[in-house]
C-alpha positions as CSV (number, residue, x, y, z in Angstrom):
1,X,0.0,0.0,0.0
2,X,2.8,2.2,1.1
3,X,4.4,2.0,-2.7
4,X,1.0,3.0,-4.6
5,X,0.8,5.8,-2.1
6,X,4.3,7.4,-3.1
7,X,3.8,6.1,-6.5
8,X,0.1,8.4,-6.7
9,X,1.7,11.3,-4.6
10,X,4.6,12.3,-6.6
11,X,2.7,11.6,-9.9
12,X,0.4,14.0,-8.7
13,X,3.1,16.4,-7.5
14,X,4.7,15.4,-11.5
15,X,1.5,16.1,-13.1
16,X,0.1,19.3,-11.4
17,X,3.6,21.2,-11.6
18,X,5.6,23.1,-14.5
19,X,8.6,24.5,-14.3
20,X,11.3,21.4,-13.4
21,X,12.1,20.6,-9.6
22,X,12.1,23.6,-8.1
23,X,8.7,24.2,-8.9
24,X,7.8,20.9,-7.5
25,X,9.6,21.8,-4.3
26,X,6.4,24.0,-2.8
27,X,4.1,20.4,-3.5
28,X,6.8,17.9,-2.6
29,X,7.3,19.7,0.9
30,X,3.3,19.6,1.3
31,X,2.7,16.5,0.8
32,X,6.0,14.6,2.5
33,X,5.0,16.4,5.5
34,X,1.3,16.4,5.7
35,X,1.7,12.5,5.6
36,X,4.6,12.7,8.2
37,X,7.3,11.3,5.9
38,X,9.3,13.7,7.0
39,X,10.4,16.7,9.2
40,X,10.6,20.0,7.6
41,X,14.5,20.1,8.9
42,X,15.2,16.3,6.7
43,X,14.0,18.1,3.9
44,X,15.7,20.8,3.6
45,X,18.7,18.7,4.4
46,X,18.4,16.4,1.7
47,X,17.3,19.5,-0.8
48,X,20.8,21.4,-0.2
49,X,22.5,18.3,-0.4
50,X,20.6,17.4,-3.9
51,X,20.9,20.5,-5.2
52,X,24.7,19.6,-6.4
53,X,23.1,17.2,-8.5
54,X,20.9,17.5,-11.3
55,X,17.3,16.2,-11.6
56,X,16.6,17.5,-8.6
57,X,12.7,16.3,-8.6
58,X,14.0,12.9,-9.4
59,X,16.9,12.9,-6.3
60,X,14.2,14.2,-3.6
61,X,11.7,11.3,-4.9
62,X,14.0,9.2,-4.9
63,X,15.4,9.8,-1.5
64,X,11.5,10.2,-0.2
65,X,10.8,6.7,-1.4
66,X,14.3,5.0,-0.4
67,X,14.0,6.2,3.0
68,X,10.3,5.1,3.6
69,X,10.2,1.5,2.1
70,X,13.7,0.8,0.2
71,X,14.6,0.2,-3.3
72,X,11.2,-0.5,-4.5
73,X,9.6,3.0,-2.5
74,X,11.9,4.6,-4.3
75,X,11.5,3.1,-7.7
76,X,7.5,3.6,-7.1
77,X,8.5,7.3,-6.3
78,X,10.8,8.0,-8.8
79,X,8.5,6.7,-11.9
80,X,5.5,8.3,-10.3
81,X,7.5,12.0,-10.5
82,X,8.8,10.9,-14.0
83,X,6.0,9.4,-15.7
84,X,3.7,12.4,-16.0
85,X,6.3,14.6,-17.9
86,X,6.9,11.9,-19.9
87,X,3.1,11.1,-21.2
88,X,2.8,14.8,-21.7
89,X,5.7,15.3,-23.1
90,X,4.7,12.6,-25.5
91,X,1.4,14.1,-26.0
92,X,2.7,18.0,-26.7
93,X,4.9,16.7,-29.3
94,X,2.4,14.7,-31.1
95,X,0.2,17.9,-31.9
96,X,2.7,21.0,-30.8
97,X,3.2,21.3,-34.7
98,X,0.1,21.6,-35.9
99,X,-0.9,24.0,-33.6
100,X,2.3,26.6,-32.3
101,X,1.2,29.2,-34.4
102,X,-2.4,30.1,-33.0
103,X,-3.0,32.7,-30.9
104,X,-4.1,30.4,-27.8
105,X,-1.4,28.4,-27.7
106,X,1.6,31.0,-28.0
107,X,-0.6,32.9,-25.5
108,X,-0.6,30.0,-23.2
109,X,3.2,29.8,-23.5
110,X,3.8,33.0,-22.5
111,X,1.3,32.8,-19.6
112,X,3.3,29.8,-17.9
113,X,6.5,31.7,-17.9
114,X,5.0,34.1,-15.0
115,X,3.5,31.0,-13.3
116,X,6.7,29.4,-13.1
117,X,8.6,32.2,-11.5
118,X,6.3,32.2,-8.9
119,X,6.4,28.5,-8.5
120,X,10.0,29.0,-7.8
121,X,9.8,31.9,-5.6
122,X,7.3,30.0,-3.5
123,X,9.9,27.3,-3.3
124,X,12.8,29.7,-2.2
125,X,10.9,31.7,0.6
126,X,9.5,28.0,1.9
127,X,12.8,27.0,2.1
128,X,14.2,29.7,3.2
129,X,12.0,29.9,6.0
130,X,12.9,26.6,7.3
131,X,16.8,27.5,6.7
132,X,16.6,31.1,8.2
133,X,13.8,30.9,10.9
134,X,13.4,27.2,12.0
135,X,11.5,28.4,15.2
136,X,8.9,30.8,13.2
137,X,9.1,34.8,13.0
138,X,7.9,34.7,17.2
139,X,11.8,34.0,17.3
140,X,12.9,36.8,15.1
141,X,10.6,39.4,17.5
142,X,11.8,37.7,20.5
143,X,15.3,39.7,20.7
144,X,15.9,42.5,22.3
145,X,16.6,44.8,19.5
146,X,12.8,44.2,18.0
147,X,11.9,46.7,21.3
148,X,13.6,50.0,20.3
């Protein structure tokens, strides 16, 4: 059960996000913790440490699935954040084509390009939160200085 259930969440984290592993990182933090894979503080670990590789979607899938049932876990997550970009991948190139040159389509183009930014921005001030205020912004106002 535990390998369908990585195997569905990081296809759904594959299918629902644009923009490469970054983008994914907002979703893949979500979910890992809403399900109590994993602390915040693993995470991030793992995410600086992955970060000198690329495929960075595939390492932190991999690494989410290796730790919580093995070899297979992380085969089930790996091809579940995969196998989405691949179908529609797949799919985009069958009709792309045909169909580049109307106005919807270029217009579409250009609209993820704004989406994708902020993906990635969401994924820098989540992370960043956990890397520069671990105990929350009550620790930041706690100091001295925040009373002059």
């Amino acid at each position: 059960m535990l390998y369908l259930e990585l195997f569905l969440t990081f296809f759904k984290i594959g299918l629902f996000t644009i923009g490469g592993g970054y983008a994914m990182l907002p979703l893949i933090q979500a979910d890992v913790q809403a399900k109590g894979w994993m602390t915040a503080e693993e995470l991030v670990n793992f995410i600086a440490v992955s970060e000198v590789r690329q495929a960075f979607a595939v390492n932190v899938s991999t690494y989410v699935g290796a730790e919580l049932a093995g070899l297979p876990g992380a085969f089930c997550a790996t091809l579940g954040v995969v196998l989405p970009s691949f179908l529609i991948i797949l799919l985009v190139a069958r009709f792309y084509a045909a169909f580049r040159s109307r106005a919807i389509v270029s217009g579409a183009m250009g609209g993820l390009r704004p989406a994708v930014i902020g993906m990635i921005g969401a994924a820098v001030v989540s992370v960043g939160q956990t890397v520069f205020l671990p105990e929350g912004l009550a620790a930041v106002t706690a100091y001295p200085w925040s009373a002059l």
